[in-house]
Phi, psi and omega in degrees: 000125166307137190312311182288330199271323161283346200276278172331271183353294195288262175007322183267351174287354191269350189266146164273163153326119160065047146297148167262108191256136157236136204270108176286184199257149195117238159280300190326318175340286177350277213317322195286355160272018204219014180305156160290159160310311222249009207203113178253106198280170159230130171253109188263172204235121163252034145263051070154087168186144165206139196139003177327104184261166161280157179301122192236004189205206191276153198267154186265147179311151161089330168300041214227150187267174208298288194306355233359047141300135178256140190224176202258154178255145166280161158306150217042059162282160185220141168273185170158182205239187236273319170283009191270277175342303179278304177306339166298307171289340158271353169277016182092349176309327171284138187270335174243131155230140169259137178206150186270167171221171186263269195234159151251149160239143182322330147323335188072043169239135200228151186226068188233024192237359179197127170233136202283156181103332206266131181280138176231170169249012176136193197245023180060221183239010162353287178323281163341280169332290175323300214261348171245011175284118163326304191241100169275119181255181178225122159289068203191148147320143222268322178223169203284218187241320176270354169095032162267163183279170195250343189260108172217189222285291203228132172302153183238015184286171161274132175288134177297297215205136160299117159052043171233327196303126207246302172224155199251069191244115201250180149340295174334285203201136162243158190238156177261167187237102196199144185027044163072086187171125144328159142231121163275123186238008118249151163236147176319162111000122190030037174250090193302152154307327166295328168304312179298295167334314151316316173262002168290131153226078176170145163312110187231174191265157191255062187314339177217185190293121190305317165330320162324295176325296176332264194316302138339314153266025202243319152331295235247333187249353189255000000 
């Protein structure tokens, strides 16, 4: 299994029965292929839809998600245009956003919309998303392409959001984000703590007995 493809996986064990989710572009896309069976998410879109499905046919013109992918509507999906959209989000309405990041910090601040020197095309509805979704998970690979790390002491990035980031979920590990401290709350499948820890760059808490860790994860991650 590909790193993103376990990333998504793990990520969708975190939604409830009638959560309202919005999925950001990218890896998060993933998720809507790993829902539980048992559990019906409803998935908004904020370019203005929500019932968002994954693509199960030929795609209809026009039919496409924030990332301008094209996907599917579940039944009873409803459109609407782009201030209808932000306002469920900024009135709290979401219940989740899964986003993808450059870096998270121990503080619980994400950095996933600009790396300086880089022509970008903006910063979407990020901003929005961090500050107004009840629960923010983060999506992302555990170190860069050169292999520096993405989880460290303070970003060093331009910031999305302050103080929001709720859970961390990488290749690795997932981590909880609470009072300026990391918590390792699971570890991957043949992943030592020395091995995380190396790729880390910031200090985290042990939420269970490392034995634990183990065992769990074998659960929770594969």
């Amino acid at each position: 299994m590909d790193a993103k493809t376990r990333i998504a996986r793990r990520v969708a064990q975190e939604l409830h029965d009638g959560d309202v989710v919005n999925l950001g572009i990218g890896l998060p896309t993933l998720v809507a292929h790993h829902l539980p069976s048992n559990i019906e998410v409803c998935l908004q879109s904020e370019n203005g839809f929500i019932g968002l499905a994954p693509l199960t046919g030929e795609p209809e013109p026009g039919l496409v998600n924030a990332g301008g992918q094209p996907c599917g509507l579940a039944p009873g999906g409803a459109m609407f245009d782009s201030a209808m959209s932000f306002a469920l989000i900024r009135g709290g309405h979401v219940d989740v956003t899964v986003l993808g990041g450059l870096q998270v910090d121990q503080h619980g601040n994400l950095a996933n919309w600009m790396v300086p020197d880089k022509m970008i095309p903006g910063m979407g509805g990020a901003m929005d998303l961090v500050t107004g979704a009840k629960r923010v998970i983060v999506a992302m690979e555990h170190c860069t392409k050169d292999g520096a790390p993405r989880l460290l002491e303070r970003c060093t990035l331009p910031l999305t959001a302050a103080a929001r980031v709720s859970l961390v979920v990488t290749e690795l590990a997932v981590f909880s984000c609470d009072r300026g401290r990391f918590t390792l709350e699971e570890l991957a499948p043949g992943v030592d703590l020395a091995t995380l820890a190396a790729r880390t760059g910031a200090g985290f808490d042990l939420a269970l007995p490392a034995a634990a860790h183990h065992r769990n994860s074998l659960r929770s991650m594969c």
